[in-house]
MARFI-811288 format. One record per residue: x, y, z of N, C-alpha, C, O in turn; chain; residue in one letter. Coordinates in steps of 0.001 Angstrom, whole numbers, plus 500000, padded with zeros to 6 digits. Layout:
N
<atom n_c1="X" n_c2="Y" n_c3="Z" ca_c1="X" ca_c2="Y" ca_c3="Z" c_c1="X" c_c2="Y" c_c3="Z" o_c1="X" o_c2="Y" o_c3="Z" ch="A" aa="a"/>
...
This chain:
62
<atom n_c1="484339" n_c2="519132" n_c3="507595" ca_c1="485752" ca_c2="518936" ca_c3="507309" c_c1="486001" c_c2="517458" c_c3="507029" o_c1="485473" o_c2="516568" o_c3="507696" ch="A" aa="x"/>
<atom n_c1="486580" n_c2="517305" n_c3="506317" ca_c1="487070" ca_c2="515761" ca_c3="505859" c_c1="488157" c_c2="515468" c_c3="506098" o_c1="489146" o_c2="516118" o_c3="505757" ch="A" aa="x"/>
<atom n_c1="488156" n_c2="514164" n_c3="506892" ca_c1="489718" ca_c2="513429" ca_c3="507145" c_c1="490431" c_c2="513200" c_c3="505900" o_c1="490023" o_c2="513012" o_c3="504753" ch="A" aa="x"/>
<atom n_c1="492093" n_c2="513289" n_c3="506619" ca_c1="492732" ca_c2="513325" ca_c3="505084" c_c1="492720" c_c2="511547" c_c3="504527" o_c1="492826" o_c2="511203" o_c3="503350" ch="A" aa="x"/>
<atom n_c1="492604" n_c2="510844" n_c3="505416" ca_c1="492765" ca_c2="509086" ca_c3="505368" c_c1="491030" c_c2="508709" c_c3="504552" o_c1="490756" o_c2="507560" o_c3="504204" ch="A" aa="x"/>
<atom n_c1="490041" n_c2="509882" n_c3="504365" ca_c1="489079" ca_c2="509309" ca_c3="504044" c_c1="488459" c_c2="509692" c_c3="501963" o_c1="489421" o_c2="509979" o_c3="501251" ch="A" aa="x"/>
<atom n_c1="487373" n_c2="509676" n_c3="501384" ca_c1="487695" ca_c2="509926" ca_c3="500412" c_c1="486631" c_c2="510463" c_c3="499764" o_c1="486296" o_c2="509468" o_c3="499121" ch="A" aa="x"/>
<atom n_c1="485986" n_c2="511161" n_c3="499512" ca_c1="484795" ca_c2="512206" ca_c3="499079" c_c1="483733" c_c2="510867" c_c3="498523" o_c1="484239" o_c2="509887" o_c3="497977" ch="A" aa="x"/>
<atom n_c1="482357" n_c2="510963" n_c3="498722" ca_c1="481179" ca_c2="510612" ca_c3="498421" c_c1="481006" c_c2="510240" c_c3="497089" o_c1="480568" o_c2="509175" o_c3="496655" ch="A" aa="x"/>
<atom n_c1="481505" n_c2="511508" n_c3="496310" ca_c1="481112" ca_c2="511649" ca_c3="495120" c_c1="482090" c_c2="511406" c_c3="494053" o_c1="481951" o_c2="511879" o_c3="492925" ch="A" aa="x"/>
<atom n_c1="483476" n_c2="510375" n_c3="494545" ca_c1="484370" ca_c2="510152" ca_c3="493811" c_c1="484064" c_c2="509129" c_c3="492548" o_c1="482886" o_c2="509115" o_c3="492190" ch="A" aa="x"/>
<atom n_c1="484694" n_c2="508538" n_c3="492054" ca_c1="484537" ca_c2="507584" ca_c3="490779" c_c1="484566" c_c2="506505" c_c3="491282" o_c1="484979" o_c2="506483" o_c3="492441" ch="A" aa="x"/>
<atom n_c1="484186" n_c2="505286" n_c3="490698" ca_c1="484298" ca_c2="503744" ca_c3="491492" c_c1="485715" c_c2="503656" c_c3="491161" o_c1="486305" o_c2="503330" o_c3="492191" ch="A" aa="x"/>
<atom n_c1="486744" n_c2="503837" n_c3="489931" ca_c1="487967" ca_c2="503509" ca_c3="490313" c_c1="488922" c_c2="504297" c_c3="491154" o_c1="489895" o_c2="503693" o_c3="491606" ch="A" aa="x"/>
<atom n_c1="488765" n_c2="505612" n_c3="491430" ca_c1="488983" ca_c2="506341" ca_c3="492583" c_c1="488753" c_c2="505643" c_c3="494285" o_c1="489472" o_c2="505802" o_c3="495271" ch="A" aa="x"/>
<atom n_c1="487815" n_c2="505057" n_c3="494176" ca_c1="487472" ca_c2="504122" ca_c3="495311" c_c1="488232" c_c2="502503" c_c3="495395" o_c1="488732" o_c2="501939" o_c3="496369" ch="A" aa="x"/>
<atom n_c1="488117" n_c2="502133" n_c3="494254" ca_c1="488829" ca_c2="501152" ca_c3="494335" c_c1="490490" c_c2="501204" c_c3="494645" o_c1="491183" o_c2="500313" o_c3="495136" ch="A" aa="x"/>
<atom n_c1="490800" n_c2="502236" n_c3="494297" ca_c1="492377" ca_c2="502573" ca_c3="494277" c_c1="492522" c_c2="503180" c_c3="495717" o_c1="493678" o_c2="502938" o_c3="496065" ch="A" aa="x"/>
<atom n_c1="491890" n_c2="503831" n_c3="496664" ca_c1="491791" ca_c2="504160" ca_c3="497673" c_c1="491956" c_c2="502641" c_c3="498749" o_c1="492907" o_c2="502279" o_c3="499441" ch="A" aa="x"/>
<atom n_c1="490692" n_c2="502051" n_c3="498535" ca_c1="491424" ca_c2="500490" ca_c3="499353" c_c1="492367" c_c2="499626" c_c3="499102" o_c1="492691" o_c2="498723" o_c3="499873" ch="A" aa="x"/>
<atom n_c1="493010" n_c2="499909" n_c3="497694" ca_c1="494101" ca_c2="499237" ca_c3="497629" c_c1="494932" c_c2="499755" c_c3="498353" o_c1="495513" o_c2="499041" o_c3="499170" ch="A" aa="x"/>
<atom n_c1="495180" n_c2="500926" n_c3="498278" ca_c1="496471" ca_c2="501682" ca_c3="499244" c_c1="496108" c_c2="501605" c_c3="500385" o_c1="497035" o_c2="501809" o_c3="501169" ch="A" aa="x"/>
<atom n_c1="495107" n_c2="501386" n_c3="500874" ca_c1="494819" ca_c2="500537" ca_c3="502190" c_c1="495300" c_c2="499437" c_c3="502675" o_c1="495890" o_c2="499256" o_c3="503741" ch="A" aa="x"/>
<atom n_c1="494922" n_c2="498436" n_c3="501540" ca_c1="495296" ca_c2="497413" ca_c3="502189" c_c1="496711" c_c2="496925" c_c3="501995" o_c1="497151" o_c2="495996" o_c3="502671" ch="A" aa="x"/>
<atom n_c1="497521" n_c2="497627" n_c3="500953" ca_c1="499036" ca_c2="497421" ca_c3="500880" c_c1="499503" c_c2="497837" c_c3="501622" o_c1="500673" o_c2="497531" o_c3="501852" ch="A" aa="x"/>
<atom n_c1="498623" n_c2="499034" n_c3="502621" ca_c1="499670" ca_c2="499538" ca_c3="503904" c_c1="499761" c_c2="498596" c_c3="505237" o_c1="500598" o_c2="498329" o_c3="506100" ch="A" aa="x"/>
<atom n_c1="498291" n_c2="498215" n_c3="504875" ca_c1="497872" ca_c2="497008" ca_c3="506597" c_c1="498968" c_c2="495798" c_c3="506278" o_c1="499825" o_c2="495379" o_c3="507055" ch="A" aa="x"/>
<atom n_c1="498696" n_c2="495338" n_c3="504884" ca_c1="499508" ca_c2="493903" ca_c3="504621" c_c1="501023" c_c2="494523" c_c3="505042" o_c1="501552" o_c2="493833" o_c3="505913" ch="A" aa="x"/>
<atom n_c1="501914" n_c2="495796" n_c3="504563" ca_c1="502933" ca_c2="495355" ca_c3="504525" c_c1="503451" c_c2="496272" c_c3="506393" o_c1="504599" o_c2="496645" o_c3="506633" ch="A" aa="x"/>
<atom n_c1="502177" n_c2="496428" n_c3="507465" ca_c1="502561" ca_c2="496687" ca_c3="508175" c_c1="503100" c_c2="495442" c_c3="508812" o_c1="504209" o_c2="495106" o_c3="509228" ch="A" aa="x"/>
<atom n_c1="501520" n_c2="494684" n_c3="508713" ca_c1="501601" ca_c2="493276" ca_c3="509220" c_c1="502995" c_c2="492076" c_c3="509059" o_c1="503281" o_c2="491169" o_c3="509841" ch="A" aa="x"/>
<atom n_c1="503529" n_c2="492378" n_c3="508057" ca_c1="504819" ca_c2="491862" ca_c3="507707" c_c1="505826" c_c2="492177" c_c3="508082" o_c1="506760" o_c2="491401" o_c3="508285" ch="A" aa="x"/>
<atom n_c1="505848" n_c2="493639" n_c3="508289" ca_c1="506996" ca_c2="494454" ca_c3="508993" c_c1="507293" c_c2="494021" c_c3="510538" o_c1="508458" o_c2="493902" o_c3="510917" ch="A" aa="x"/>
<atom n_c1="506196" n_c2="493792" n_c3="511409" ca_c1="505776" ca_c2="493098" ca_c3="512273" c_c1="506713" c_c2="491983" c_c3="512564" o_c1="507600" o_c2="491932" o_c3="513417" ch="A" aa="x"/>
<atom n_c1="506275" n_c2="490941" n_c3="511528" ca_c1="506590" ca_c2="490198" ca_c3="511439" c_c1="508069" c_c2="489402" c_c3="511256" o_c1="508438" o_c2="488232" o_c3="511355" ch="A" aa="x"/>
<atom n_c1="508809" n_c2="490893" n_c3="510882" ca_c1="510270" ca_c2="490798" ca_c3="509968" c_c1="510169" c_c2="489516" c_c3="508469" o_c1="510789" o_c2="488473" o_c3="508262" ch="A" aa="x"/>
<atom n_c1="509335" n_c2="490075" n_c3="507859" ca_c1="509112" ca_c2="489127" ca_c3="506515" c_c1="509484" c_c2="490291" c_c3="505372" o_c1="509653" o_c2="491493" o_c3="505581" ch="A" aa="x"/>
<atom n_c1="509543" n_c2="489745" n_c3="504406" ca_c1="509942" ca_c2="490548" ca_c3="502623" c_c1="508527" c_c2="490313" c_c3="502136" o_c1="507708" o_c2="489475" o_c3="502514" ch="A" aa="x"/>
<atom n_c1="508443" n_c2="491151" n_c3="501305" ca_c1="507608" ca_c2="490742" ca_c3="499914" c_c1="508270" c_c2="491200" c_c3="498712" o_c1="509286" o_c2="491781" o_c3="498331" ch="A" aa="x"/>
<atom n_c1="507181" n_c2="490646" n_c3="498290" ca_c1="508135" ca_c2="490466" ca_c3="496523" c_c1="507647" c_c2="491573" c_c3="496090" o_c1="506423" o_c2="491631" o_c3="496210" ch="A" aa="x"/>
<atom n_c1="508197" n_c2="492582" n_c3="495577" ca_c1="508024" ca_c2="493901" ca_c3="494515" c_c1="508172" c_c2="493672" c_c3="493403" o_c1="509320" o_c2="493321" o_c3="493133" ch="A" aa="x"/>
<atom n_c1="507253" n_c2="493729" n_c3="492307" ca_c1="507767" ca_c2="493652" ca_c3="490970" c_c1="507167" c_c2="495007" c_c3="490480" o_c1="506412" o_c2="495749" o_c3="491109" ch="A" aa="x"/>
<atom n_c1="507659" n_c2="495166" n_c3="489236" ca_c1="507583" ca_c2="496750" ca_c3="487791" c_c1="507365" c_c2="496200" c_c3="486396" o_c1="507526" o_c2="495023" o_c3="486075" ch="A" aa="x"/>
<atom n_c1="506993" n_c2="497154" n_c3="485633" ca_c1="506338" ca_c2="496711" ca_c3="484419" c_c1="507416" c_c2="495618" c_c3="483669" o_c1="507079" o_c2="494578" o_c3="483104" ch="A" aa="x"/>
<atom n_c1="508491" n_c2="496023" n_c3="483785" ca_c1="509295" ca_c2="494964" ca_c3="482917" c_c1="508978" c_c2="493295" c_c3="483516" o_c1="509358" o_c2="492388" o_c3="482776" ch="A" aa="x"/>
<atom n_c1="508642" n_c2="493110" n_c3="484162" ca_c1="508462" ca_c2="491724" ca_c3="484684" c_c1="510084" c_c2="491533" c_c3="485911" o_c1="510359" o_c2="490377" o_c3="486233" ch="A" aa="x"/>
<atom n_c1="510740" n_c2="492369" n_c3="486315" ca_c1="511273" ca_c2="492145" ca_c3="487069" c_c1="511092" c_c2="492441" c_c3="488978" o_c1="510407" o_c2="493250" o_c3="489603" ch="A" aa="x"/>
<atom n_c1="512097" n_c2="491319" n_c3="489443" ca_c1="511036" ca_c2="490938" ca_c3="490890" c_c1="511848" c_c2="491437" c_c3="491493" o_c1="512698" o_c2="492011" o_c3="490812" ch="A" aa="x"/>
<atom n_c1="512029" n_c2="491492" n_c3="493078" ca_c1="512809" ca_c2="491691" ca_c3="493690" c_c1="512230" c_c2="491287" c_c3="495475" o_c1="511029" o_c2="491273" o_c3="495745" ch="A" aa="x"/>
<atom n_c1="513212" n_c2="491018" n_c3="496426" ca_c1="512747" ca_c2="490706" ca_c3="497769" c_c1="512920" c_c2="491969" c_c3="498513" o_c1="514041" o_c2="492468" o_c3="498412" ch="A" aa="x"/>
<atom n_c1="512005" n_c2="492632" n_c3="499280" ca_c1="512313" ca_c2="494063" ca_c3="500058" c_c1="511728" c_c2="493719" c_c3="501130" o_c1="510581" o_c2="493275" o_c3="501184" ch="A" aa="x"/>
<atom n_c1="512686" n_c2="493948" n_c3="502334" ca_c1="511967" ca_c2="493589" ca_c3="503898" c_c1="510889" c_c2="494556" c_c3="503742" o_c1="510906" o_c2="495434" o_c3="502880" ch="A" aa="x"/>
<atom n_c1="509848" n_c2="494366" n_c3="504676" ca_c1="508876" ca_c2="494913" ca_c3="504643" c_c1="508694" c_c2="496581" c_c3="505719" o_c1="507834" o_c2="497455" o_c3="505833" ch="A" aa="x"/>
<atom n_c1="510057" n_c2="496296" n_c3="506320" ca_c1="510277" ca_c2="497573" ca_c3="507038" c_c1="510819" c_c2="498518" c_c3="506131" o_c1="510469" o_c2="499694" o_c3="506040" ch="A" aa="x"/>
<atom n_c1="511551" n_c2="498036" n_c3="505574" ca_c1="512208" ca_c2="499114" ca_c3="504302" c_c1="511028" c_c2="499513" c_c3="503236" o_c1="511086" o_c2="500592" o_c3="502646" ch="A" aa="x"/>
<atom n_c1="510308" n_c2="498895" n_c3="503091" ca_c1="509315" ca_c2="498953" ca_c3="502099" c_c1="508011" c_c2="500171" c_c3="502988" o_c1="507272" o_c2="500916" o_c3="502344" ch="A" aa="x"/>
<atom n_c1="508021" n_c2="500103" n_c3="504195" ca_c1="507171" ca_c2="500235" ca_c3="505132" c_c1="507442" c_c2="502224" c_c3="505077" o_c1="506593" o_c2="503077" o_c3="505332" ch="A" aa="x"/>
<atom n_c1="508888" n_c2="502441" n_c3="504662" ca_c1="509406" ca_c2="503856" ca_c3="504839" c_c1="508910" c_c2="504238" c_c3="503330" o_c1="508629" o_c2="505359" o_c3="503755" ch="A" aa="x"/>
<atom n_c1="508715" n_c2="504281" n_c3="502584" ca_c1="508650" ca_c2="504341" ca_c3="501310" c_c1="507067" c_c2="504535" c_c3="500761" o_c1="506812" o_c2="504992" o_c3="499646" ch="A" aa="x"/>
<atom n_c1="505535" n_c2="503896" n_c3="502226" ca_c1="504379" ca_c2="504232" ca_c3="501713" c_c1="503967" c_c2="505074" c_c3="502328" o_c1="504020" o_c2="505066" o_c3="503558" ch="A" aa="x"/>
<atom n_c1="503204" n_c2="506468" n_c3="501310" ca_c1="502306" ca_c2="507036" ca_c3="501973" c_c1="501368" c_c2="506695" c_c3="503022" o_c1="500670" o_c2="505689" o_c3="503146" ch="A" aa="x"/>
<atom n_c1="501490" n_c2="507782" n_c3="503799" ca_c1="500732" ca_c2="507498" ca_c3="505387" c_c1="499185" c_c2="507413" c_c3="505195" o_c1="498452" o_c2="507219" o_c3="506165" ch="A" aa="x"/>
């Protein structure tokens, strides 16, 4: 049986790579939440924005 947090053997390297990113955007923006800090969100248009990191924190997959 496979954990749902983990990611098959036989996936693709960018399948893997995209797997620790959503890793580590969850640790960074726990760590901030923590912290009561923002980060900056930006979208394809080039626009930015400041989002506490607790609000941001409700919004990532577990």
């Amino acid at each position: 049986m496979e954990k749902p947090n983990s990611i098959s053997p036989d996936a693709t390297f960018s399948d893997k790579v995209m797997f620790g990113l959503k890793i580590a955007i969850r640790k960074m923006t726990e760590e901030a939440a923590l912290h009561d800090q923002s980060l900056v969100i930006g979208n394809k248009d080039g626009t930015f924005k400041l989002v506490p990191a607790k609000e941001l924190l409700k919004t990532l997959p577990k």
